[in-house]
MDAnalysis code that builds the backbone (N, CA, C; Angstrom):
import MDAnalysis as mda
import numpy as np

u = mda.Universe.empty(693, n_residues=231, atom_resindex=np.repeat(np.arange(231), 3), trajectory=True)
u.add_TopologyAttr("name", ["N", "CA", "C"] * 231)
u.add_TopologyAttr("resid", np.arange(1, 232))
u.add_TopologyAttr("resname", ["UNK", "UNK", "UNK", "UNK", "UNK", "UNK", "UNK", "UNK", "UNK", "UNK", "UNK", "UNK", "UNK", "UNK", "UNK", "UNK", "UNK", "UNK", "UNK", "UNK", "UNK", "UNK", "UNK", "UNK", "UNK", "UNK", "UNK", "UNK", "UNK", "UNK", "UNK", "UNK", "UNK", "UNK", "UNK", "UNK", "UNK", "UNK", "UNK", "UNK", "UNK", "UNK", "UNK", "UNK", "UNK", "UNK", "UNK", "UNK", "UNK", "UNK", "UNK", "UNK", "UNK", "UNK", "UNK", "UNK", "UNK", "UNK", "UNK", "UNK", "UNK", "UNK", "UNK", "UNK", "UNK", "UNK", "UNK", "UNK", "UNK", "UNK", "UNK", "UNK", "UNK", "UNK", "UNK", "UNK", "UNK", "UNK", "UNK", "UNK", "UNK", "UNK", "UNK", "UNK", "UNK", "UNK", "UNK", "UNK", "UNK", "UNK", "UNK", "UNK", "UNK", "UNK", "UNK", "UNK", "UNK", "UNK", "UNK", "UNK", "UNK", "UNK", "UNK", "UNK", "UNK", "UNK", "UNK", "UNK", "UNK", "UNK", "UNK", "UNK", "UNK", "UNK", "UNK", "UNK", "UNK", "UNK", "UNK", "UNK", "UNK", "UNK", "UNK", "UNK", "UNK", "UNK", "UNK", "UNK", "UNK", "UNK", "UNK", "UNK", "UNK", "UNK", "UNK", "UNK", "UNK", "UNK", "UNK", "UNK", "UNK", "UNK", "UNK", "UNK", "UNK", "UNK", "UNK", "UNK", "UNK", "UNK", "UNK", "UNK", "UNK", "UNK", "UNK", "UNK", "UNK", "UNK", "UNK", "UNK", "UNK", "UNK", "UNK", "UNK", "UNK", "UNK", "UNK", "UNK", "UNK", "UNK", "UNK", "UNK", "UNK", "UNK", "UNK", "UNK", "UNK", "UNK", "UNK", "UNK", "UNK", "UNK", "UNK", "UNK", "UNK", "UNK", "UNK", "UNK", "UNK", "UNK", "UNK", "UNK", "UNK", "UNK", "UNK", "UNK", "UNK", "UNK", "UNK", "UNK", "UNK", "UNK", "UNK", "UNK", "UNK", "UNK", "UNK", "UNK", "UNK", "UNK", "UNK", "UNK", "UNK", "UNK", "UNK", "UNK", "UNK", "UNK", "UNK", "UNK", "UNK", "UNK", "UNK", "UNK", "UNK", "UNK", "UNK", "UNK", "UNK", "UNK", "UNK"])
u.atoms.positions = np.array([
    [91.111, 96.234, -0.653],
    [91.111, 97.367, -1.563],
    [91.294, 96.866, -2.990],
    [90.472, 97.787, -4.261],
    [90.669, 96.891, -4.994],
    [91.485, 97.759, -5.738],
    [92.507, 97.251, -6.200],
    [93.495, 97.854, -7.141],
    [93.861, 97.334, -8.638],
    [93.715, 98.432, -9.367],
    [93.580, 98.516, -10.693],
    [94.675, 99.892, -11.201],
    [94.938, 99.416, -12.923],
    [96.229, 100.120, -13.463],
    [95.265, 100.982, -14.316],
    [93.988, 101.651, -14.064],
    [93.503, 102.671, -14.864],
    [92.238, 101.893, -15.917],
    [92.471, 100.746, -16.690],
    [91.791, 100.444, -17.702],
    [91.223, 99.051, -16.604],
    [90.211, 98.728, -17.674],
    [89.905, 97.065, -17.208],
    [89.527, 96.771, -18.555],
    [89.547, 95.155, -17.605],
    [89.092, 94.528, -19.375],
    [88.384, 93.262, -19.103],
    [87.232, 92.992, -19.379],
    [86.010, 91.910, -19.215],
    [86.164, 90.788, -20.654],
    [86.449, 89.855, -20.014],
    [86.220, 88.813, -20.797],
    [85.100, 87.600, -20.880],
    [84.196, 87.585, -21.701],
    [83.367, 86.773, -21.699],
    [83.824, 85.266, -22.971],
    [83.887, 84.971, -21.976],
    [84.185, 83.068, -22.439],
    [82.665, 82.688, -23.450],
    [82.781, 81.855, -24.682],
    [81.349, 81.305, -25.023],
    [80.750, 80.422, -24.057],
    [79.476, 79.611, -24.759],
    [78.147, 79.294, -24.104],
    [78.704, 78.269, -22.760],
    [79.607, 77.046, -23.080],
    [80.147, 76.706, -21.650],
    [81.670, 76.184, -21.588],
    [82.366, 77.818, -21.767],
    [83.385, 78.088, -22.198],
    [84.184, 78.051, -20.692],
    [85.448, 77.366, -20.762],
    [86.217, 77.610, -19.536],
    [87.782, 77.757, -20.015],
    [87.664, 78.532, -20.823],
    [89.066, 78.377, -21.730],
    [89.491, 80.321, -21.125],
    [90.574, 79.758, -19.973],
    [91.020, 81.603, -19.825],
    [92.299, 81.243, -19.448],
    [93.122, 80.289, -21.077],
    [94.979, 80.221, -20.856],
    [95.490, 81.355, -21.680],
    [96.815, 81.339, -21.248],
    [97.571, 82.267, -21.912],
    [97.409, 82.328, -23.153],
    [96.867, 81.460, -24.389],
    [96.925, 81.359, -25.636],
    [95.525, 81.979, -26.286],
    [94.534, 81.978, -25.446],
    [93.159, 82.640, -25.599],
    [93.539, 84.220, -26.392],
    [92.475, 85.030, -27.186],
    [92.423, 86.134, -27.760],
    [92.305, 86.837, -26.597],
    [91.768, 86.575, -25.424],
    [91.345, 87.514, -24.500],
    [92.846, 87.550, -23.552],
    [93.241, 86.952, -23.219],
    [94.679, 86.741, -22.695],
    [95.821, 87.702, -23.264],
    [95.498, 87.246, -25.348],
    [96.403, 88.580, -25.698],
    [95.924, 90.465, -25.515],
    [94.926, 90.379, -25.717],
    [94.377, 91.382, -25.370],
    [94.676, 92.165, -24.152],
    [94.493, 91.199, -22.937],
    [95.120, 91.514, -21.436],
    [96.716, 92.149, -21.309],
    [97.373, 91.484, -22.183],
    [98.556, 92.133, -22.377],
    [99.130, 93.311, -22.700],
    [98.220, 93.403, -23.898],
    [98.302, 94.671, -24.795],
    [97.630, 95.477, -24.327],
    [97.130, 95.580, -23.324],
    [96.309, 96.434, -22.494],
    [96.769, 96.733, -20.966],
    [97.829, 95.938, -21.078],
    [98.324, 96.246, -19.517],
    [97.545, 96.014, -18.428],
    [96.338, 95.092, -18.514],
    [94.628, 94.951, -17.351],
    [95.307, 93.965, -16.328],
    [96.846, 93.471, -16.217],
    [96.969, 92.368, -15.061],
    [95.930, 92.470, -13.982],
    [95.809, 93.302, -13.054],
    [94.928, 93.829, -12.090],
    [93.636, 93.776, -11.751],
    [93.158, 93.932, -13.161],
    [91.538, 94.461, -13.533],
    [91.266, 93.777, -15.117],
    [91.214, 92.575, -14.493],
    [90.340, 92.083, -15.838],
    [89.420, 90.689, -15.129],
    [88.368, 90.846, -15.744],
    [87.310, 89.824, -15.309],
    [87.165, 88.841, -16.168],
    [87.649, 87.201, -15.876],
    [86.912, 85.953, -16.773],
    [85.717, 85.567, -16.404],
    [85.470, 85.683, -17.598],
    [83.602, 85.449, -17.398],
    [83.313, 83.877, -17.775],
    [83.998, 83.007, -17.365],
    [83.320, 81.687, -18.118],
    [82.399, 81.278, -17.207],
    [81.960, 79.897, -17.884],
    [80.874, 79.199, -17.620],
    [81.398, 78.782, -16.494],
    [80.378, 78.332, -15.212],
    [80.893, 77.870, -14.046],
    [80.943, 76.341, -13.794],
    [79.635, 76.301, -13.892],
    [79.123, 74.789, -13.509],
    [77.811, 74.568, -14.156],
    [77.636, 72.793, -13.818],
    [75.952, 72.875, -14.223],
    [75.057, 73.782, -13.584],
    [74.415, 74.318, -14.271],
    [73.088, 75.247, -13.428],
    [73.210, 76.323, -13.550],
    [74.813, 76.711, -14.661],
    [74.687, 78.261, -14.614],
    [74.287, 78.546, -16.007],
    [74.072, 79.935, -16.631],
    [73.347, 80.800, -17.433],
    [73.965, 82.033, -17.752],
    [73.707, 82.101, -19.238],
    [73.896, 83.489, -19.750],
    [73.675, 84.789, -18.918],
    [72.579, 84.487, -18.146],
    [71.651, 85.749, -17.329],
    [72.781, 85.751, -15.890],
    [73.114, 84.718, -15.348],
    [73.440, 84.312, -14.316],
    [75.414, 84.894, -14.558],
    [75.964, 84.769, -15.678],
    [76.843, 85.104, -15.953],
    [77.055, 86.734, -16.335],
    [76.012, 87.369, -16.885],
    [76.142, 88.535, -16.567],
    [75.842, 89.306, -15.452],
    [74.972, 89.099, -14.843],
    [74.897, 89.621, -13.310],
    [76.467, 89.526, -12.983],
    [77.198, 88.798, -12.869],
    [78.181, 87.990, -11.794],
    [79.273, 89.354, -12.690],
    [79.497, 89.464, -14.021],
    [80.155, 91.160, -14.717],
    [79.880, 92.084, -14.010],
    [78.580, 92.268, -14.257],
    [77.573, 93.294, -13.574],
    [78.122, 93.823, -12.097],
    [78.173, 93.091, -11.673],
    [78.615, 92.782, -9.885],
    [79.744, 93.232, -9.518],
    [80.762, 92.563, -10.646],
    [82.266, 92.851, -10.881],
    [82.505, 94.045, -10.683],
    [81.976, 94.491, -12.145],
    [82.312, 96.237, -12.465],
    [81.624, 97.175, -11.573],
    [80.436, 96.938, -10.724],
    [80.070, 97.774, -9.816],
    [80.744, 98.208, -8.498],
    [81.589, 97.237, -8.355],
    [82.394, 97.557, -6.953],
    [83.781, 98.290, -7.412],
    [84.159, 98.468, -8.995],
    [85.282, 98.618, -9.035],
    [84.796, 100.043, -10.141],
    [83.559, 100.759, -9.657],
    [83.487, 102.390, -10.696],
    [84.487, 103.462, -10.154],
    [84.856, 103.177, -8.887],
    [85.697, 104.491, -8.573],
    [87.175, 104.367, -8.863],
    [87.561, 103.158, -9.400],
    [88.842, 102.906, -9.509],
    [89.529, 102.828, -10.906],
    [88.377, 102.566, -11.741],
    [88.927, 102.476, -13.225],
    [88.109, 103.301, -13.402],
    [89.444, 104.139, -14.967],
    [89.182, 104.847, -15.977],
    [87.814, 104.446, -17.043],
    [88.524, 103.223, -17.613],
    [87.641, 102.602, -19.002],
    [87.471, 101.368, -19.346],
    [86.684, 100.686, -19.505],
    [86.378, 99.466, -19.712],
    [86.496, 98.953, -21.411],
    [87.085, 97.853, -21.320],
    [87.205, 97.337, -22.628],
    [86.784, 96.246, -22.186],
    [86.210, 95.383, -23.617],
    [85.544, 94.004, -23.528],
    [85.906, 93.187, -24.788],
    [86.029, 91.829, -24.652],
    [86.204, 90.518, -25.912],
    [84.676, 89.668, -25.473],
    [84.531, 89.186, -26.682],
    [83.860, 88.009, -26.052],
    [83.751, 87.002, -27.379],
    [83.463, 85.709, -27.197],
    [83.350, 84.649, -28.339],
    [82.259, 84.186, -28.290],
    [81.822, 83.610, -29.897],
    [80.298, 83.058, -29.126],
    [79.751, 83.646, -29.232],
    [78.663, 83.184, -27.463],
    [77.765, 83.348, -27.041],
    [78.307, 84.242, -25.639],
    [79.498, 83.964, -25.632],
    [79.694, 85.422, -24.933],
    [79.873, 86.768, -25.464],
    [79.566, 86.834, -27.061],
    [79.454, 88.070, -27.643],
    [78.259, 88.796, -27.119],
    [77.019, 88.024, -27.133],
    [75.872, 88.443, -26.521],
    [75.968, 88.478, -24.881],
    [76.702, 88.126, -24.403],
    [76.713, 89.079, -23.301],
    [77.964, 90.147, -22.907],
    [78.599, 90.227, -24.118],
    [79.746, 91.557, -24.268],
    [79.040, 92.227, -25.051],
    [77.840, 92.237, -25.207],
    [77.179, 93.661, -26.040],
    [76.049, 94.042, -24.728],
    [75.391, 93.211, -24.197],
    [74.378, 93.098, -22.799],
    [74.979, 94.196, -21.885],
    [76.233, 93.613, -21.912],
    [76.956, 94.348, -20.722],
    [77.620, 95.573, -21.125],
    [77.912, 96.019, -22.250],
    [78.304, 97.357, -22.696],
    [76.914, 98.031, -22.342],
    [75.853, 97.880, -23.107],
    [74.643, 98.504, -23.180],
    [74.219, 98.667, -21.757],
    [74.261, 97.892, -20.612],
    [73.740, 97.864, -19.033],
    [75.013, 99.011, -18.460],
    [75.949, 99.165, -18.657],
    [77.239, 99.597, -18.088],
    [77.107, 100.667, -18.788],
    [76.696, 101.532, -19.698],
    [76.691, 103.053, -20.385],
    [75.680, 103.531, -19.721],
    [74.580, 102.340, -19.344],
    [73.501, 103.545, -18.293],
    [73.978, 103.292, -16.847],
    [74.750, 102.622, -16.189],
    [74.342, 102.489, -14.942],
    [75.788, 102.920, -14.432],
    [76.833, 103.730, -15.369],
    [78.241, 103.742, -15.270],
    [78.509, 104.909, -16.460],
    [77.947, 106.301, -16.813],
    [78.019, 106.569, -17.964],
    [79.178, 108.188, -17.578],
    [79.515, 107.971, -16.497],
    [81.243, 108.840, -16.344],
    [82.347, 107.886, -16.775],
    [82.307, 106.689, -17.232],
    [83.035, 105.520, -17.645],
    [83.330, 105.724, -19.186],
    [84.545, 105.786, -19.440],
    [84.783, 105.436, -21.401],
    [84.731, 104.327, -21.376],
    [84.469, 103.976, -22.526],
    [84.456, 102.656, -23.307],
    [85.412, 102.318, -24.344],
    [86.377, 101.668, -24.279],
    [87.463, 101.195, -24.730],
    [87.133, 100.561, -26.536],
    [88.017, 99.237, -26.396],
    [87.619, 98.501, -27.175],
    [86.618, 97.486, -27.039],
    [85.961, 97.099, -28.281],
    [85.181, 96.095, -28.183],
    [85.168, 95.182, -28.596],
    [85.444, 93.870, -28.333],
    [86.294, 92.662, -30.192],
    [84.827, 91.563, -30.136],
    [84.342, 91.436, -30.792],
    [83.017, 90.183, -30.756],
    [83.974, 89.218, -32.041],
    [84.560, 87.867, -31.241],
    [84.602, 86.946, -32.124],
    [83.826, 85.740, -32.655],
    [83.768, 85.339, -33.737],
    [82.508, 84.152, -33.710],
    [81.126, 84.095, -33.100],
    [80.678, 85.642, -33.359],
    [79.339, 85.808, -32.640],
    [78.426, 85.137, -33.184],
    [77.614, 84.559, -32.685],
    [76.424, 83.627, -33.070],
    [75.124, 85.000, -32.310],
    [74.381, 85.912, -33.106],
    [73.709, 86.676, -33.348],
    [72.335, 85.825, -32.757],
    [71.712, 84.483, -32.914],
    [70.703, 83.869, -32.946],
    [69.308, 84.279, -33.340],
    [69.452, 84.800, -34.754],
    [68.434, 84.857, -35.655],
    [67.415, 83.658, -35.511],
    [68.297, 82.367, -35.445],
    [67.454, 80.991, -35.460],
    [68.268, 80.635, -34.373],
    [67.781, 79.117, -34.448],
    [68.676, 78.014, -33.371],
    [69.370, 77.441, -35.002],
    [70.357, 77.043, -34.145],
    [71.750, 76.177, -34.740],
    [71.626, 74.791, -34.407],
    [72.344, 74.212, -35.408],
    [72.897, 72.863, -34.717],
    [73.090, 72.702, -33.597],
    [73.911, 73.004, -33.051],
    [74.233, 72.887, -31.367],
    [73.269, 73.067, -30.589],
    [71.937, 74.249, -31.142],
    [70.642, 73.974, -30.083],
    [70.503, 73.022, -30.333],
    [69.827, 72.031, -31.066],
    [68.980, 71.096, -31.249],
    [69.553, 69.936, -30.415],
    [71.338, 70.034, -30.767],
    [71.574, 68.695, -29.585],
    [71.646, 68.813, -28.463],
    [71.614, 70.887, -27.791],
    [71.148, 70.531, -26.171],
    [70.082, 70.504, -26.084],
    [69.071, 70.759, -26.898],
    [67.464, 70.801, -26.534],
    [67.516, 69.074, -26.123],
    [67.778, 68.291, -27.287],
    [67.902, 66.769, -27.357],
    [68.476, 65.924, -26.249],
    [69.261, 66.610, -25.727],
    [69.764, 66.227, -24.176],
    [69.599, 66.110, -22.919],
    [68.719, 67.410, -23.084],
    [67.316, 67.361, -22.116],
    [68.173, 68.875, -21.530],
    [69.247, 69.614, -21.996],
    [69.694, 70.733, -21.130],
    [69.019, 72.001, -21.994],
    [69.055, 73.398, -21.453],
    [68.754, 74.798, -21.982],
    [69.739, 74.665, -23.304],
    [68.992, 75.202, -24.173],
    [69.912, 75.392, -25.237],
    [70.507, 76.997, -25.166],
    [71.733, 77.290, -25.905],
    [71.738, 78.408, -25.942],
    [70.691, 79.800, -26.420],
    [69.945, 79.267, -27.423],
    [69.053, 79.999, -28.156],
    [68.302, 80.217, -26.842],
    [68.087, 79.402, -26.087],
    [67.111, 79.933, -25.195],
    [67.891, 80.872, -24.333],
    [68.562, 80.297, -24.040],
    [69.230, 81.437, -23.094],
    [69.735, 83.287, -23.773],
    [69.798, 82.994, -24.694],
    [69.837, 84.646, -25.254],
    [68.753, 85.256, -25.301],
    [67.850, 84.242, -25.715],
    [66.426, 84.859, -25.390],
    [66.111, 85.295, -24.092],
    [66.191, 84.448, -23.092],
    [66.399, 85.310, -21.977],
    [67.545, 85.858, -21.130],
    [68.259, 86.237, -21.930],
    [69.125, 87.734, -21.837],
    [68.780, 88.599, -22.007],
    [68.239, 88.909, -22.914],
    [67.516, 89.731, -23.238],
    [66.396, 89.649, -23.254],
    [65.694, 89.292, -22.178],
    [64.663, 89.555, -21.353],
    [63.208, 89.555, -22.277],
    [63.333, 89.134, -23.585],
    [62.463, 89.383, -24.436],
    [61.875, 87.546, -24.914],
    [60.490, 87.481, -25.813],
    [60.169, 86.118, -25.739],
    [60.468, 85.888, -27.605],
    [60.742, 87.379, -27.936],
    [61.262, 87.373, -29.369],
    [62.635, 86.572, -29.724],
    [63.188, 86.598, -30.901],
    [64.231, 86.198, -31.373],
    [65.113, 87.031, -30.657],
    [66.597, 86.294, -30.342],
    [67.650, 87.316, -29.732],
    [68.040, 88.328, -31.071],
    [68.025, 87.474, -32.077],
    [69.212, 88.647, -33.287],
    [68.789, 89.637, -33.396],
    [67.865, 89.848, -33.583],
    [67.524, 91.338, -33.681],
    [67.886, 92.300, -32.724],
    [68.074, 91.674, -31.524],
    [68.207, 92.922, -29.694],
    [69.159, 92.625, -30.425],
    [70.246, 91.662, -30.302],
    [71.507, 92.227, -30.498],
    [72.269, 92.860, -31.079],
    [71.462, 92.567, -32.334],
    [72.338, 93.629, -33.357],
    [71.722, 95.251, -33.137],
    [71.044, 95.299, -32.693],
    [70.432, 96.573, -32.569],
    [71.545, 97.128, -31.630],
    [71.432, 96.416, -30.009],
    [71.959, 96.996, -29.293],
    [73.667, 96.750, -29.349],
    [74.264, 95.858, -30.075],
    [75.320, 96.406, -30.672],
    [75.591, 97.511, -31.487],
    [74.882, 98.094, -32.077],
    [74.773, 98.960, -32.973],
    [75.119, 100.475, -31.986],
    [74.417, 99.964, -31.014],
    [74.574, 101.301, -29.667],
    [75.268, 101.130, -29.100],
    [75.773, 99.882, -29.052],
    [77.215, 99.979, -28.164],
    [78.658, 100.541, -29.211],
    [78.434, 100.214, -30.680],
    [79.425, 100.473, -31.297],
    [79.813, 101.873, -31.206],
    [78.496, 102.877, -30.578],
    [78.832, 104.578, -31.106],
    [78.881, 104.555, -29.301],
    [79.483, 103.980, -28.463],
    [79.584, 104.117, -26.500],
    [80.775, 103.716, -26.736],
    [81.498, 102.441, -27.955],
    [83.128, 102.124, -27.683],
    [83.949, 103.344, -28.611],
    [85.292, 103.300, -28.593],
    [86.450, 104.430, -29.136],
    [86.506, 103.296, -30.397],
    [86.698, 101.865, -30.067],
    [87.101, 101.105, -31.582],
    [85.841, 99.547, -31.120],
    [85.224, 99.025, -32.140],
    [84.556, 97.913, -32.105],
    [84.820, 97.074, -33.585],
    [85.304, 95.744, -33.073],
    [85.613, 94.712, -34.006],
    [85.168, 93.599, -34.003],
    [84.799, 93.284, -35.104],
    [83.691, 91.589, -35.500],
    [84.637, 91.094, -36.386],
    [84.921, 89.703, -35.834],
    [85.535, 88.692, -36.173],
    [85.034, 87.239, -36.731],
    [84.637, 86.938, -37.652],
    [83.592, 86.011, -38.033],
    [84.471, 85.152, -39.692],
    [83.496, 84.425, -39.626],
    [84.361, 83.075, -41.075],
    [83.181, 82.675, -41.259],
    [82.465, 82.641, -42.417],
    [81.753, 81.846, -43.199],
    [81.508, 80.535, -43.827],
    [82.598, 79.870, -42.788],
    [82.661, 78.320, -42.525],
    [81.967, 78.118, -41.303],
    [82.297, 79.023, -40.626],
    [81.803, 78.414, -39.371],
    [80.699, 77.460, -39.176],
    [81.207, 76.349, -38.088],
    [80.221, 75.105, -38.443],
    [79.109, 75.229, -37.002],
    [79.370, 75.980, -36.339],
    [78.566, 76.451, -35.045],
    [77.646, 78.004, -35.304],
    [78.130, 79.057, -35.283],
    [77.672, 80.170, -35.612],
    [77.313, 80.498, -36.977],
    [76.224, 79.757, -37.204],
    [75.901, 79.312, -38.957],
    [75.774, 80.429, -39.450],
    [76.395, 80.750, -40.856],
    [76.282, 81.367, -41.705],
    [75.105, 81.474, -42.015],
    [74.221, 80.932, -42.849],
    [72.813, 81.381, -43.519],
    [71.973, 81.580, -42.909],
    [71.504, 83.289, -43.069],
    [70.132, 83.375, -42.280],
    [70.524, 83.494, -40.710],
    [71.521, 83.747, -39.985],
    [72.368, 84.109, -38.921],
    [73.225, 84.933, -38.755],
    [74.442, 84.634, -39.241],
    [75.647, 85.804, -39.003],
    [75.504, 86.640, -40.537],
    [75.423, 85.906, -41.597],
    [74.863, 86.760, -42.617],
    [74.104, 87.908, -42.284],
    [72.829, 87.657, -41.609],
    [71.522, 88.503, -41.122],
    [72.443, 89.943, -40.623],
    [73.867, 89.377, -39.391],
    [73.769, 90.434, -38.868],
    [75.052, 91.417, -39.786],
    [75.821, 90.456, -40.725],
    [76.384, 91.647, -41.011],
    [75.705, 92.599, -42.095],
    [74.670, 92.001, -42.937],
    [73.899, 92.512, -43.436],
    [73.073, 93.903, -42.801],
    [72.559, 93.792, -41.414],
    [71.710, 94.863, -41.089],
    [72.928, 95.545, -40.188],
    [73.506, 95.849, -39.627],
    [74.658, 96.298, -39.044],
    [74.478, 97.593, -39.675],
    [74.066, 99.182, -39.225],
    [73.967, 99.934, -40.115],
    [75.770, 100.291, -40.247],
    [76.036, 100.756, -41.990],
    [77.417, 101.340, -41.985],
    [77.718, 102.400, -41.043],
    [76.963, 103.355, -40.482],
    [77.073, 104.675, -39.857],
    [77.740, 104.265, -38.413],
    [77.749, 102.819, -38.031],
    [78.413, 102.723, -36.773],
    [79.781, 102.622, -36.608],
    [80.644, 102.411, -37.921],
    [82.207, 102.632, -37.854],
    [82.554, 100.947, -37.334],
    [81.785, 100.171, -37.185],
    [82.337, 98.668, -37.135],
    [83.245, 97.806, -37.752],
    [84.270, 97.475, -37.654],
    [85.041, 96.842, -38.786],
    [84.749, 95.507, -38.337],
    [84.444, 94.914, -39.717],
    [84.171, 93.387, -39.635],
    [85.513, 92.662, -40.568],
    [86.031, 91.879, -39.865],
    [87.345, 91.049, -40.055],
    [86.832, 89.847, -40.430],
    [86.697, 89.506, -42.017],
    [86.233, 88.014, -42.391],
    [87.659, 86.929, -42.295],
    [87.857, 86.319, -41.080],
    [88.811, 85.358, -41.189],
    [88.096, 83.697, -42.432],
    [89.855, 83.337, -42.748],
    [89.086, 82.178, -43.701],
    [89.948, 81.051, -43.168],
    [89.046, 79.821, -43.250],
    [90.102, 78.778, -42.708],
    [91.089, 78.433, -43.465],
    [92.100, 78.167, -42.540],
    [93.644, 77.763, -43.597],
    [94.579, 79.189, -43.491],
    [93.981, 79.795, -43.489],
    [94.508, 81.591, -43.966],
    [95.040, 82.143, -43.272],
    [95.900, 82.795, -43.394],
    [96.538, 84.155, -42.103],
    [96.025, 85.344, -42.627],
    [95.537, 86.334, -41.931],
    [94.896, 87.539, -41.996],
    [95.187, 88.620, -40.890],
    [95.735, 89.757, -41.995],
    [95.883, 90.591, -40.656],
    [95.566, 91.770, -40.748],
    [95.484, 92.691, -40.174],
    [94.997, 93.831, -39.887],
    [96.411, 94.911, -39.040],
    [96.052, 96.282, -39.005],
    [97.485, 97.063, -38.705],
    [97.812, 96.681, -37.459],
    [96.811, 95.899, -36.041],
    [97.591, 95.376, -34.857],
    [96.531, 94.322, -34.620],
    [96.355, 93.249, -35.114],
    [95.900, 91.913, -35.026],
    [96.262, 90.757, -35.634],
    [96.300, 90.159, -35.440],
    [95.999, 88.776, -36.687],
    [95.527, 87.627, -36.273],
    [94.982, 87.024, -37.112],
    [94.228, 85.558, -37.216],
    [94.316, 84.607, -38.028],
    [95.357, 83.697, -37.448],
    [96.346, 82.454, -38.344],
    [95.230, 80.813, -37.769],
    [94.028, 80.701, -39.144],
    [94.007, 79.587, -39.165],
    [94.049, 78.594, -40.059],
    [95.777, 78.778, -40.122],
    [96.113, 77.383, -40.939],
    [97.417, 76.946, -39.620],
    [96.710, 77.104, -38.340],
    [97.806, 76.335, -37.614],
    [96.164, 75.950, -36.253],
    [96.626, 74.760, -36.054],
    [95.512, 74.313, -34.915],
    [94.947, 73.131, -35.647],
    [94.153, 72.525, -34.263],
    [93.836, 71.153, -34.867],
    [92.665, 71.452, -35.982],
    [92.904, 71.067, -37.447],
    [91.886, 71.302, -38.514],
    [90.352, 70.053, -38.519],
    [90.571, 69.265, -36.945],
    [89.742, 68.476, -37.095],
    [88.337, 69.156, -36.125],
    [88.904, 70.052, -35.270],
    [88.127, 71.111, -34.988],
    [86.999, 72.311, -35.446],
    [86.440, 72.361, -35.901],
    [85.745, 73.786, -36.414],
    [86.270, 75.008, -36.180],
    [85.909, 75.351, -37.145],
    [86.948, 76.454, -37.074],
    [86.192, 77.666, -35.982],
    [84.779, 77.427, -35.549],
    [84.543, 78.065, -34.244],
    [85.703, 78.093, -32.940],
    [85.748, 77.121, -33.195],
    [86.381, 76.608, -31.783],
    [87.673, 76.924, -31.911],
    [88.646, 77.012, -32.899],
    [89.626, 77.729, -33.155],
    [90.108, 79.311, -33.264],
    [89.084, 79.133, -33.334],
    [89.106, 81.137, -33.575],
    [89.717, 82.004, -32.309],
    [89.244, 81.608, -31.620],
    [89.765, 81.932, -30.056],
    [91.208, 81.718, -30.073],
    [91.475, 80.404, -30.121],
    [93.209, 80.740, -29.749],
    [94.006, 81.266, -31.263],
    [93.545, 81.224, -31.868],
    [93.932, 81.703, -33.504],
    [94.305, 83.534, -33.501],
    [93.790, 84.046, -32.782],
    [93.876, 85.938, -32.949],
    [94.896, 86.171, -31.478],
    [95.457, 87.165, -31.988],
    [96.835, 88.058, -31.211],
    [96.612, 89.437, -31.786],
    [96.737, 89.893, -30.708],
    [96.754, 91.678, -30.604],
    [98.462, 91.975, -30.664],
    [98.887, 92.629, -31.315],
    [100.421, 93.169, -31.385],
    [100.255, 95.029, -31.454],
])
């Protein structure tokens, strides 16, 4: 039997993310949400798995558990932002007696273009991520555009939706990428976008994001995650 405290809460890990410790944003979140019960880690598994392959496996999750929870809330980092917007948008049609909670997208990499980091998995001989959003979204176009669109529709399906992003970022490139999306993001969706800066503490009336503590030899992608607390 599956037992749950009313809410759930889906966490999507980035591109081959296996980070689900207590110090993670999604961890604090779990707390402040009371989801012990009912919360799903979505990370990367092994070689051979996929963006596509990782949302099914949500997909799957939340289908066995519609009669038991109230409302779904979601985090995701990354490249698991794009599949915490996939899966809001699949879950309002196929689940739409369901509320929709919160929504937090940190360090979303939108993929207007490929990044650095494609080029050295293309170079490796593995899927790059760019490809794989592309087929997430099932399309042979650029991902940024589905996503921001269909974030845009998920923002007016959640009660609160939050973007978490830094203009350092040395992975989820700024120019012509995350620029693109906060740029087209229409205002009418009520989105609050949280510009964290490295070094900085920043907070908001129940969040914050302290990065002037963590290893600074890191990017500040990769920090961002354990850097934010829900209070």
């Amino acid at each position: 039997m599956v037992r749950t405290s009313g809410s759930a809460l889906v966490v999507f890990d980035g591109y081959r993310g296996l980070r689900d410790g207590d110090r993670t944003a999604g961890a604090s979140l779990k707390a402040l949400l009371g989801c012990e019960d009912s919360t799903h880690w979505n990370n990367w598994s092994e070689r051979g798995d996929s963006l596509k392959r990782r949302f099914d496996r949500a997909s799957a999750w939340l289908e066995v558990r519609l009669g038991n929870i109230t409302d779904v809330n979601v985090i995701g980092l990354s490249m698991g932002c794009q599949l915490a917007v996939r899966f809001v948008h699949h879950a309002s049609i196929k689940a739409p007696s369901i509320e929709f909670g919160q929504l937090v997208l940190i360090a979303p990499d939108p993929k207007y273009r490929p990044v650095g980091r494609d080029a050295e998995e293309i170079a490796a001989g593995t899927s790059s991520a760019f490809e794989e959003a592309v087929a997430l979204w099932g399309s042979s176009g650029l991902a940024g555009p589905r996503f921001v669109s269909r974030l845009a529709d998920a923002a007016n399906q959640m009660e609160r939706t939050r973007i978490v992003y830094c203009r350092s970022d040395g992975v989820a490139e700024w120019s012509a990428n995350v620029e693109l999306m906060v740029d087209e993001l229409p205002h009418t969706t009520g989105i609050e976008l949280i510009e964290a800066i490295d070094g900085e503490f920043v907070s908001t009336n129940d969040m914050t994001v302290d990065l002037g503590v963590g290893n600074p030899e890191l990017d500040v992608h990769d920090r961002l995650w354990e850097s934010i607390s829900f209070v």
